[in-house]
C-alpha positions as CSV (number, residue, x, y, z in Angstrom):
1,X,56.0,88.3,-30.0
2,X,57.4,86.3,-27.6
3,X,54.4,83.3,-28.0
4,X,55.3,83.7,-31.7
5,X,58.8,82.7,-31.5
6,X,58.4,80.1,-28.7
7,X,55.8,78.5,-31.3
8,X,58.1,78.6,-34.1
9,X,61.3,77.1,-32.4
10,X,59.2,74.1,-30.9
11,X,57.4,73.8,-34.3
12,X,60.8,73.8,-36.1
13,X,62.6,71.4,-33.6
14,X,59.4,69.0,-33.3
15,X,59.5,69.0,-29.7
16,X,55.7,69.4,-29.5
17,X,55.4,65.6,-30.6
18,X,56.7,64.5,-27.2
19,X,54.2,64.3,-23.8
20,X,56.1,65.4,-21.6
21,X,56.9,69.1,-22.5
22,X,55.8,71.1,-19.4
23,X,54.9,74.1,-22.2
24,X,56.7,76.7,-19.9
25,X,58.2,79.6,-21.8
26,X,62.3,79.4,-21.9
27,X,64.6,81.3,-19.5
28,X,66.5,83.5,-22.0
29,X,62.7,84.7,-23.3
30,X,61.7,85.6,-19.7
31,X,60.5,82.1,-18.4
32,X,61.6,80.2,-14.8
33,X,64.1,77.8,-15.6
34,X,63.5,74.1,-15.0
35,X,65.0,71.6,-12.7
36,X,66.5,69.6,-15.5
37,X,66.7,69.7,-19.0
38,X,66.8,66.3,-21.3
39,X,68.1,66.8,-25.1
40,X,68.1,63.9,-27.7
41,X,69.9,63.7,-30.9
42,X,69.7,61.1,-33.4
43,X,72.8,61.0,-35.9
44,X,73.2,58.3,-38.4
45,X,74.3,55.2,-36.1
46,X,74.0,56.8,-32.7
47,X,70.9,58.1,-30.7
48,X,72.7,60.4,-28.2
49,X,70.4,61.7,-25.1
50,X,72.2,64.5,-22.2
51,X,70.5,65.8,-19.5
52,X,71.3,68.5,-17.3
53,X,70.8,70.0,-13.8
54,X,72.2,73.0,-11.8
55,X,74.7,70.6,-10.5
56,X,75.6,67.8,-12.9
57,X,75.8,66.7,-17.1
58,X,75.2,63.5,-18.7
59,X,76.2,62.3,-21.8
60,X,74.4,58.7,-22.9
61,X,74.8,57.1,-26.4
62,X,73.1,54.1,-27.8
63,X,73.4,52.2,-31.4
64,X,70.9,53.4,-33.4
65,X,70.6,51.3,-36.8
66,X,68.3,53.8,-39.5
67,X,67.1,50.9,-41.6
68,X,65.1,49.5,-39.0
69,X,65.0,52.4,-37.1
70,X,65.5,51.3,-33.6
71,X,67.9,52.0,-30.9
72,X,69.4,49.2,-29.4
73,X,69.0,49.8,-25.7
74,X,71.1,46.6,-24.6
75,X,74.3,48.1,-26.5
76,X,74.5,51.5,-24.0
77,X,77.9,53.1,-24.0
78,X,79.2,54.1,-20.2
79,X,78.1,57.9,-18.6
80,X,80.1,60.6,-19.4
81,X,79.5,62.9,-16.0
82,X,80.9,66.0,-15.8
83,X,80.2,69.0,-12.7
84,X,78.2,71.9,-13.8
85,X,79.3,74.9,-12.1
86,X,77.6,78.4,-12.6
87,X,75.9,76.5,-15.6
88,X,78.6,75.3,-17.5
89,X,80.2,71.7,-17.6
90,X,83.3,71.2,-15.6
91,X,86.0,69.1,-17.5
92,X,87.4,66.9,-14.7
93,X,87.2,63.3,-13.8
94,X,84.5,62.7,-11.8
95,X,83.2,59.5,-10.9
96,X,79.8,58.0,-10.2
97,X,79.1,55.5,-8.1
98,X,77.3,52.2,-10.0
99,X,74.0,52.7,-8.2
100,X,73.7,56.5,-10.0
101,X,74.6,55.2,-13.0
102,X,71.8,52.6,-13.3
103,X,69.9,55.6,-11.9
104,X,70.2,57.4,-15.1
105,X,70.2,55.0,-17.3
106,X,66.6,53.5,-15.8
107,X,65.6,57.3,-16.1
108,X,66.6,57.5,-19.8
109,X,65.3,54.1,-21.0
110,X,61.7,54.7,-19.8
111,X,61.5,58.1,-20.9
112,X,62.3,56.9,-24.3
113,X,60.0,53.9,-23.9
114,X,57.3,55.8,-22.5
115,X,57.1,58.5,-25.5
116,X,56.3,58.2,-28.8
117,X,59.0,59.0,-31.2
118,X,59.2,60.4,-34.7
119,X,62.1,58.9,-36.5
């Protein structure tokens, strides 16, 4: 049963279109948890991307414009970083230095680059 519903939520969610799902099964069903977790939303003018570890949470936006259906990558709106603390996000201000912050964004950019997207 388990195979069943892992199939169904990644069928349902479309995550299977992407190359880089590592296929392992999902904590909360009985799988190891991963090192860091990357989750995209596309709204109507915004293509929103966070990714989390044990220790920290990103929050990066870009314009997304639906006629055209592109994401402007030029446009990026700053890092929201928050701690993560016995997995949940710590509300505090913390800052990151410059060189992190062109760290994740490099990260992001190429992993959207580098897949093929369904929009």
């Amino acid at each position: 049963m388990k195979n069943a519903m892992i199939f169904w939520c990644t069928g349902l969610s479309g995550v299977g279109k992407t190359a880089i799902i590592d296929g392992r099964i999902w904590p909360f069903l009985g799988g190891k948890a991963r090192g860091k977790v990357i989750s995209e939303s596309l709204h109507l003018d915004k293509y929103a991307v966070v990714i989390k570890d044990n220790t920290s949470c990103y929050h990066l936006s870009y314009p997304f414009n639906a006629s055209t259906r592109t994401i402007d990558l030029k446009k990026r709106s700053p890092i929201i970083f928050y701690k993560r603390e016995k997995f949940f996000d710590v509300e505090e201000d913390v800052g990151m230095s410059e060189k992190d912050m062109l760290k994740i964004y490099d990260e992001t950019e190429r992993m959207h680059l580098s897949s093929r997207k369904y929009y």
